[in-house]
C-alpha positions in Angstrom: 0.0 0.0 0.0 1.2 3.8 -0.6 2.4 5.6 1.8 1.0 9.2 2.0 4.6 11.0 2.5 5.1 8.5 -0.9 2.0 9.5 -3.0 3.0 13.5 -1.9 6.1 13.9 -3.2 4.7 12.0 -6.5 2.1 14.2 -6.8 4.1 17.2 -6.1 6.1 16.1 -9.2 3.1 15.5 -11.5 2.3 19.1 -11.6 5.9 19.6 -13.0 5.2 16.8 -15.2 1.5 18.1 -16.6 4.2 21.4 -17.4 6.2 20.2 -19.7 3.1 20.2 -22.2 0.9 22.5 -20.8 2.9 26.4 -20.3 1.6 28.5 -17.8 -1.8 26.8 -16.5 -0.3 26.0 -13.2 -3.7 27.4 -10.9 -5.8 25.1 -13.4 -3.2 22.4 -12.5 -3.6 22.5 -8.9 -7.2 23.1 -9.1 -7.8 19.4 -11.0 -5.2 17.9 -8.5 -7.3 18.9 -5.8 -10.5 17.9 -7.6 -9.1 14.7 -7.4 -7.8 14.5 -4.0 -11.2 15.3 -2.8 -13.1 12.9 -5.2 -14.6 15.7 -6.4 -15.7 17.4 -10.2 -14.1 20.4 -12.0 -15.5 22.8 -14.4 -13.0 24.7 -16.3 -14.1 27.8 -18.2 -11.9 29.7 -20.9 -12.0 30.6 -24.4 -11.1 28.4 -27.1 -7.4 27.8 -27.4 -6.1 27.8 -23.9 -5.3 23.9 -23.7 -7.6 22.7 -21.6 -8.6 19.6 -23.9 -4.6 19.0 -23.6 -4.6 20.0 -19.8 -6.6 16.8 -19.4 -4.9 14.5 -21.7 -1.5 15.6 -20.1 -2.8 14.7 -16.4 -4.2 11.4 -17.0 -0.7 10.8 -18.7 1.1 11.8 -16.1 -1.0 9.6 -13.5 -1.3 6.4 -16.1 -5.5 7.0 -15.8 -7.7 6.5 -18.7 -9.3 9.6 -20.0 -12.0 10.1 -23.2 -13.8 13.4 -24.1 -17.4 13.8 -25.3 -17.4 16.6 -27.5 -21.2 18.1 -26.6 -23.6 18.9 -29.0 -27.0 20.0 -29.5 -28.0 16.5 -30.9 -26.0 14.3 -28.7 -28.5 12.3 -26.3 -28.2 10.6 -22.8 -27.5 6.9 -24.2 -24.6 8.8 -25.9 -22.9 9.1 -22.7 -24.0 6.1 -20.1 -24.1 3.9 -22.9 -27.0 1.6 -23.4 -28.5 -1.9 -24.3 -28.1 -3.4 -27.9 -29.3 -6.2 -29.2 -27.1 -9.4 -29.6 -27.9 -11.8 -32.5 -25.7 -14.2 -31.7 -26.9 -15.1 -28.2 -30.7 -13.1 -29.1 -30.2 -11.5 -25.9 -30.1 -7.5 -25.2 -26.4 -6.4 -23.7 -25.2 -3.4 -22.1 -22.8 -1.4 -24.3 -20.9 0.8 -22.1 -20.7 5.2 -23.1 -17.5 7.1 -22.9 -18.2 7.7 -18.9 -17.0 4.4 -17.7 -13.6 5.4 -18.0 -11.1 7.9 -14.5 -11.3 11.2 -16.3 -14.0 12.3 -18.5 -13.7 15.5 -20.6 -17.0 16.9 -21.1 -16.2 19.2 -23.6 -19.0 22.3 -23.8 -21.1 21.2 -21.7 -23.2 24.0 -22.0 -23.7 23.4 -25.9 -26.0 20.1 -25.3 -29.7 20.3 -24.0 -30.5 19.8 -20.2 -31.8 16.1 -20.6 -28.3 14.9 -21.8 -26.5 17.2 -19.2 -28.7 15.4 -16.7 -27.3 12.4 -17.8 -24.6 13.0 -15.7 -25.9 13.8 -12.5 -26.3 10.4 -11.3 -23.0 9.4 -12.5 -21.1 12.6 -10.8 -23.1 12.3 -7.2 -23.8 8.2 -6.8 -20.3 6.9 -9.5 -23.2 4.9 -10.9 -25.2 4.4 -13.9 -28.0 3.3 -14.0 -29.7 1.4 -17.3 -33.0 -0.8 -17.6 -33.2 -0.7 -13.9 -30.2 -1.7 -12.8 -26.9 0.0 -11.4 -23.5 -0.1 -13.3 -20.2 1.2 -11.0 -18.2 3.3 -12.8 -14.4 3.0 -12.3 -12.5 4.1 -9.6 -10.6 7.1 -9.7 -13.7 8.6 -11.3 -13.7 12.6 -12.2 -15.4 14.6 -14.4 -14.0 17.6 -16.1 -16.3 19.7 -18.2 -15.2 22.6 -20.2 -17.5 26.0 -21.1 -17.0 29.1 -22.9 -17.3 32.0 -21.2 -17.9 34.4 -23.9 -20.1 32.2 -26.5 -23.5 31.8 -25.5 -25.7 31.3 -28.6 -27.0 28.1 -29.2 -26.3 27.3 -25.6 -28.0 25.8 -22.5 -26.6 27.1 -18.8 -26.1 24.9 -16.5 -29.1 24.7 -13.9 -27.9 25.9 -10.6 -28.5 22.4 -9.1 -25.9 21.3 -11.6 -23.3 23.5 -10.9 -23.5 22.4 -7.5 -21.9 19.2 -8.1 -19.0 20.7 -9.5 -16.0 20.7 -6.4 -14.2 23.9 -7.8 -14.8 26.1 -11.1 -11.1 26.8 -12.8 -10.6 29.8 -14.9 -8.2 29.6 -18.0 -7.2 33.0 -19.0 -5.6 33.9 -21.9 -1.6 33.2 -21.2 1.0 37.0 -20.5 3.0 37.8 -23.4 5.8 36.2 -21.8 4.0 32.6 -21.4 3.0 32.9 -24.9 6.5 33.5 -26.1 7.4 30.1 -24.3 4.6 28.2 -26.0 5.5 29.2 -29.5 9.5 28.7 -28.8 8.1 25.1 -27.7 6.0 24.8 -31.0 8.8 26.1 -33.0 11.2 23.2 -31.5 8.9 20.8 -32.9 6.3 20.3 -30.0 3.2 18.1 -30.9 -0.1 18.2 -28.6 -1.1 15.0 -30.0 2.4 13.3 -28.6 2.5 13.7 -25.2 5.3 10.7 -24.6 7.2 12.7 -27.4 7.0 16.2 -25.3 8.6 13.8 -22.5 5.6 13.3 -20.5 5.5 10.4 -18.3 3.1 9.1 -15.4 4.7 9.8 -12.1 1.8 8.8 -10.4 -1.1 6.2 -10.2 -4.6 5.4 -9.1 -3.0 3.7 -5.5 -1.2 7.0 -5.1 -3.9 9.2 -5.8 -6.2 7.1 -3.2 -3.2 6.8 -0.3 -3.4 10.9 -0.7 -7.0 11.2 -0.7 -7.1 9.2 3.0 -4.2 11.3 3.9 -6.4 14.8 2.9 -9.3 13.2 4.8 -7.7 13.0 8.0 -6.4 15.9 8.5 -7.1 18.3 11.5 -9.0 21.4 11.3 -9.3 23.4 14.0 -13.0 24.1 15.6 -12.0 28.2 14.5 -10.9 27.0 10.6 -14.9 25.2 10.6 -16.5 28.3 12.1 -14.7 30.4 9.6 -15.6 28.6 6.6 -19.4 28.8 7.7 -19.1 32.7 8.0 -18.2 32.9 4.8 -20.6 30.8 3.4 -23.3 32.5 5.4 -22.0 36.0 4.3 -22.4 34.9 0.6 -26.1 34.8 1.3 -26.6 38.1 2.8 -24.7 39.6 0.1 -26.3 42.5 -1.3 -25.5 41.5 -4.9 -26.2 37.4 -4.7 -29.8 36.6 -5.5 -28.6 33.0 -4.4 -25.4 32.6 -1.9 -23.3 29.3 -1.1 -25.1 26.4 -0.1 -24.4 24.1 3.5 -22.9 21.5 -0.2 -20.3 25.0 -0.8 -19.3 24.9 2.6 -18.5 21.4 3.2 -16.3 21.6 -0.7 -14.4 24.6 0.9 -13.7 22.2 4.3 -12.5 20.0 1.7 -10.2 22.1 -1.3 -9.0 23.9 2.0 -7.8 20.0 3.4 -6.7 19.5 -0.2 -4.6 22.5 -0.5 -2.9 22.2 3.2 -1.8 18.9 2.2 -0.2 19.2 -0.7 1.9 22.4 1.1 3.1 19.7 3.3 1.2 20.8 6.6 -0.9 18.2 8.6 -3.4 20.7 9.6 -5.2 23.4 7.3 -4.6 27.8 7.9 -6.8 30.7 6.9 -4.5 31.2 4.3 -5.8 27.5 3.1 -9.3 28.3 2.7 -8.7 31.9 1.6 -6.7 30.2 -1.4 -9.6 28.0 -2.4 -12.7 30.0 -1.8 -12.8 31.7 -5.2 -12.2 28.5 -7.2 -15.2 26.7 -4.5 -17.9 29.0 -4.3 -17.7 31.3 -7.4 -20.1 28.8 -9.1 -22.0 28.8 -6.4 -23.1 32.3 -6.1 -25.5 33.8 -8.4 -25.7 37.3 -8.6 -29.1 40.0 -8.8 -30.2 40.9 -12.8 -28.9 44.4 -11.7 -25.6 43.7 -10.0 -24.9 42.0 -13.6 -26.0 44.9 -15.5 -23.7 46.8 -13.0 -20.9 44.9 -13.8 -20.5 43.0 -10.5 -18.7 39.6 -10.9 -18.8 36.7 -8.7 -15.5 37.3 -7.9 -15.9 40.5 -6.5 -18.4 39.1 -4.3 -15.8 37.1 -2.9 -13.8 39.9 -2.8 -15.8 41.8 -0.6 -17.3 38.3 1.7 -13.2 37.7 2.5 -12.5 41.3 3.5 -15.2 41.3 5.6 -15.2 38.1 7.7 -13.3 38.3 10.6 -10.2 35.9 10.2 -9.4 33.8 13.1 -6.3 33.6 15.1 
């Protein structure tokens, strides 16, 4: 069995690893490692061209999972994704054909572009790691994750994700576009003859596996937090709801995620125990999806982030 000190320092080097194909994306890095550690879902949003399709590929690669994207679309439907039952001439009997979800990390690609009933499809396997088809309940495998992609500036033809959804998302992860510096780096490493579709040839190698990633996740689990760290995340969350520009603040489901990114976080900066300065780090990423904000605070230009902003300035930090 892994050790956790063992699985740490492997981890610690997979984010170098995820690097040497994806430039300057370290946050989104860190924000699917802890998605992972906690068992937990990610939705990434950035516009097209920021690697986040190769962001995935590179981290199952460096942690020897199996990965597959669904690219969403307006026709795809629900049996697309689960999979479904076919009929089998040679034995006459109707078999289960297994979708692209039964696989450790799932690239939902645009979610938002595919109609509610086939986002829905999801729900299940996200919260229960289950499908279920005529009845009955298939496992899926174990690491299990999904990580769906949106665009934040495209919405025609497009279906938001019901606020029920977004719940089961652990964190949100923003992509921006890379400084002039990072994009420098990426076309020096295109010019050298870099190729997104060979990750082995860009040197990227697993460093880490499914044992490791569940020897961290028990190691996250048990560590302390203080009876003043619990009372501080539940301020916060509470202050989100009383938030003059939230029509809808973070939810008892937001708190518990920030108990658990903030456990995440402490761990893999080597501590046993987790800070203010832990849950500080992963309240944006936790609860920006979480918060949704009055018609006119939009209008006004208020962004969930600076509803944060304001919520972290204003809660008393303990001591």
């Amino acid at each position: 069995m892994t050790q956790p000190h063992d699985a740490h320092a492997k981890l610690v080097a997979l984010r170098a690893e995820v690097a040497k194909a994806v430039v300057g994306q370290d946050a989104a890095v860190t924000g699917l490692l802890v998605g992972l550690l906690c068992r937990g879902h990610v939705l990434i949003e950035g516009v097209p061209g920021t690697a986040k399709t190769l962001l995935v590929r590179a981290l199952a690669a460096a942690l020897d999972l199996g990965t597959t994207r669904i690219q969403f679309t307006a026709d795809l439907m629900p049996g697309d994704v689960t999979g479904s039952l076919i009929y089998d001439t040679g034995t006459s009997n109707f078999v289960f054909r297994e979708g692209p979800v039964f696989t450790n990390l799932l690239l939902a690609d645009e979610i938002n572009r595919t109609p509610p009933k086939t986002q829905s499809a999801l729900l299940e396997a996200m919260e229960e790691r289950q499908v279920s088809v005529d009845g009955r309940p298939r496992m899926l495998p174990d690491p299990f994750c999904v990580i769906a992609t949106q665009n934040p500036v495209e919405y025609e033809g497009t279906y938001p994700l019901p606020e029920a959804q977004l719940d089961r998302f652990l964190i949100k992860v923003t992509m921006p576009l890379p400084d002039r510096d990072t994009e420098n780096r990426v076309l020096a490493a295109h010019a050298a003859g870099f190729d997104p579709r060979d990750l082995a040839g860009a040197g990227v190698r697993a460093v880490a596996g499914a044992d490791d990633l569940a020897a961290a996740a028990r190691a996250v689990r048990s560590l302390h937090v203080d009876p003043a760290i619990l009372s501080y995340i539940v301020e916060l969350a509470r202050a989100t709801r009383s938030a003059p520009s939230a029509a809808l603040g973070v939810s008892p489901r937001g708190a518990t995620a920030l108990l658990a990114t903030s456990r995440a976080w402490a761990w893999l900066s080597g501590r046993d125990f987790v800070t203010p300065d832990d849950v500080q780090a992963l309240a944006r990423p936790t609860m920006r999806h979480r918060i949704q904000l009055r018609p006119e605070a939009e209008i006004e230009g208020v962004t969930t982030d600076g509803v944060l902003e304001n919520v972290l300035a204003s809660v008393p930090v303990p001591r």
